[in-house]
N, C-alpha and C positions, 0 to 999 in steps of 0.2 A: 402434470403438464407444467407446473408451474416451477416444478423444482428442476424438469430440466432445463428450461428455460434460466434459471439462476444457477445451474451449472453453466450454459455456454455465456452468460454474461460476464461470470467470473474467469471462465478460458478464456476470454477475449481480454479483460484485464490483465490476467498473466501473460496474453502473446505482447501486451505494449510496453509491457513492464510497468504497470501500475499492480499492485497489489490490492484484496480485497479486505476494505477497512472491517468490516462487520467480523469476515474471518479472526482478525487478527484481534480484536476485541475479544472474540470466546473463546480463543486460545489463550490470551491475557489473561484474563477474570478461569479460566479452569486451572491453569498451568503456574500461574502468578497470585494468587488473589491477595495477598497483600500490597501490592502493586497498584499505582494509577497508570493504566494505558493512556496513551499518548490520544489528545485531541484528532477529530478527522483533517484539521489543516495543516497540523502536527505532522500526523503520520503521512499527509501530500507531500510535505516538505522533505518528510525524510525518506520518501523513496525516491523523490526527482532528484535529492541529494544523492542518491547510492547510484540514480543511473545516469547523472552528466554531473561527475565531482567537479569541482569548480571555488574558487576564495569566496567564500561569506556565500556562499548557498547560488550564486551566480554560475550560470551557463557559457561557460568560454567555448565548445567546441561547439559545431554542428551534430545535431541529432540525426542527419543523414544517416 
């Protein structure tokens, strides 16, 4: 129960277009491990960066 539950929590993160950090950790640390994954405000930053580009990490358009 609980793992699908942390499947649709994470479906629901991919429909807003935030990313799931823990994912992205254990793909970091298996895939990377010489590598420091990016902090969790880190990687906030750099996905609301991928989905409203914008000068210096600011929001110019509407997310309409």
């Amino acid at each position: 129960m609980k793992n699908i539950f942390m499947r649709l929590v994470q479906a629901a993160r991919l429909m807003v277009g935030m990313g799931d950090y823990d994912a992205y950790v254990m793909h970091y640390q298996s895939h990377h491990p010489k590598l420091t994954p990016m902090t969790r405000e880190e990687y906030f930053l750099n996905r609301l960066q991928a989905r409203y580009p914008g000068k210096k990490g600011n929001i110019n358009r509407c997310p309409c």
